[in-house]
PLY file of the C-alpha trace (Angstrom):
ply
format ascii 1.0
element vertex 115
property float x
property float y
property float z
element edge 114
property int vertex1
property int vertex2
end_header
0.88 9.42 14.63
-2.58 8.13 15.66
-0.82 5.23 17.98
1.35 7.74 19.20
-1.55 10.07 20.27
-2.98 7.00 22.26
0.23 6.07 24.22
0.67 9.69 25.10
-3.30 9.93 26.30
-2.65 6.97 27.98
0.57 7.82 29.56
-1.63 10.68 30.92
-4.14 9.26 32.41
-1.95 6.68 34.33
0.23 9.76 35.35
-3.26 11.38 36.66
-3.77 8.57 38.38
-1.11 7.64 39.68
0.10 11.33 40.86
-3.41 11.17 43.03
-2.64 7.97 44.35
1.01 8.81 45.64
-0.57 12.19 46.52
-3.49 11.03 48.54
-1.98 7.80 50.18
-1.99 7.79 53.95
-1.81 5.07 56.02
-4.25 4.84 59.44
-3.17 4.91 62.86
-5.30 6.31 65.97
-4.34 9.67 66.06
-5.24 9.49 62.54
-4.17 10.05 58.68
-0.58 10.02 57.69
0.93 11.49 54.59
3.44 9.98 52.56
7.07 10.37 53.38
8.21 13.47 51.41
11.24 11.31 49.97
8.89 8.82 48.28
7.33 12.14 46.54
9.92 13.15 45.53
10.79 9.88 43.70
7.65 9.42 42.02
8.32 12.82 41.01
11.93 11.84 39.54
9.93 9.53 37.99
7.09 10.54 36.02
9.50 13.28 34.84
12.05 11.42 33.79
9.05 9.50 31.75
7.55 12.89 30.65
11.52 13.12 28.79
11.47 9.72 27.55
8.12 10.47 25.67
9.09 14.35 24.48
12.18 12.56 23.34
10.13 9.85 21.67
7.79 11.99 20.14
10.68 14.39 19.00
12.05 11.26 17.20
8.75 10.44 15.62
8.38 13.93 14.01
11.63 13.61 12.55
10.84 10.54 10.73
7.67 12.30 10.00
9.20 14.73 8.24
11.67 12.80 6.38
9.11 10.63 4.88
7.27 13.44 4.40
10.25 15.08 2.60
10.82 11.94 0.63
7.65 11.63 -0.73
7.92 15.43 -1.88
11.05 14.50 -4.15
9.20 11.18 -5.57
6.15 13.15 -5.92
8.09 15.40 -8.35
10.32 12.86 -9.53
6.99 11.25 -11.19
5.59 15.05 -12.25
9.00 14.86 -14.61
9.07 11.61 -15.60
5.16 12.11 -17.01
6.30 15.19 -18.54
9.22 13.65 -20.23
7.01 10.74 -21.26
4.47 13.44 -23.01
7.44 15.05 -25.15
8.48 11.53 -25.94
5.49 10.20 -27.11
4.88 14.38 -28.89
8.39 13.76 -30.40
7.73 10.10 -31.80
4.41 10.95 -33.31
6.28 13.80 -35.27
8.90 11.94 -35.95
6.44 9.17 -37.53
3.95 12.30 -39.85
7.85 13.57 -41.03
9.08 10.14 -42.36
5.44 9.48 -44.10
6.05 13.10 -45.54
9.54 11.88 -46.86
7.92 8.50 -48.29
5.37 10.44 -50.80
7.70 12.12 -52.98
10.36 9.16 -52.83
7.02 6.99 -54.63
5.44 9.09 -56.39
8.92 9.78 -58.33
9.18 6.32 -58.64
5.70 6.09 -60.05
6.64 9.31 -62.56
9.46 7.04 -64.23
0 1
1 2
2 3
3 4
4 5
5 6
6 7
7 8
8 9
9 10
10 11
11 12
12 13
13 14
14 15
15 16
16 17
17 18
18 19
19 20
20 21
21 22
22 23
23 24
24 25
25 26
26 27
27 28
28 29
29 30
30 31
31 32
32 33
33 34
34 35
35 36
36 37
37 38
38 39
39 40
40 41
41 42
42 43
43 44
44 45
45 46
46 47
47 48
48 49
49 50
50 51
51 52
52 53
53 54
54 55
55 56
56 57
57 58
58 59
59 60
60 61
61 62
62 63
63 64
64 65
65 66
66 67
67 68
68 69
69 70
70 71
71 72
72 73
73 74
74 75
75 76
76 77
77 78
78 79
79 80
80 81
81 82
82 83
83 84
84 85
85 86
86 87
87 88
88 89
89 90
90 91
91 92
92 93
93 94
94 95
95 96
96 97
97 98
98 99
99 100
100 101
101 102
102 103
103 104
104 105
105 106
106 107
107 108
108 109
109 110
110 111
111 112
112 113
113 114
């Protein structure tokens, strides 16, 4: 997001710049200043919008993926919440599992102790 914040600031500034440029160009003669031909305005105008879209579209684009990785790491994020709970009743089950089958060993030797 950080890159894309720098090509839009940058895109900015040259659009600043160059707006003023086309804006402000005039060529000399002796009666004095001339302003650009209205046509060529118009142009740059065509232009830089059709730039501006290209961007907006880019940038549209960019949030999408945004949120789709965003999205994804959402599911994984409580993909690995389950697995760690499942992991706890595993390990809660085996150490059960383990105190019940020493339980069932006592009797089994002490009765073969008895006789």
């Amino acid at each position: 997001m950080m890159e894309l914040n720098t090509k839009i600031r940058r895109f900015q500034e040259t659009t600043a710049s160059t707006l003023h440029k086309e804006c402000c160009i005039a060529t000399s003669s002796d009666d004095g200043n001339k302003l650009v031909n209205e046509n060529d305005a118009q142009v740059a105008l065509r232009t830089l919008e059709d730039q501006l879209a290209h961007i907006i579209s880019q940038t549209n684009m960019e949030e999408q993926e945004y949120e789709a990785e965003r999205n994804l790491h959402k599911q994984l994020q409580q993909e690995l919440i389950n697995i760690e709970r499942n992991v706890t009743l595993m390990e809660a089950i085996m150490k059960e599992t383990k105190e019940l089958q020493e339980l069932t060993r006592y009797p089994c030797q002490n009765h073969i102790a008895c006789c």
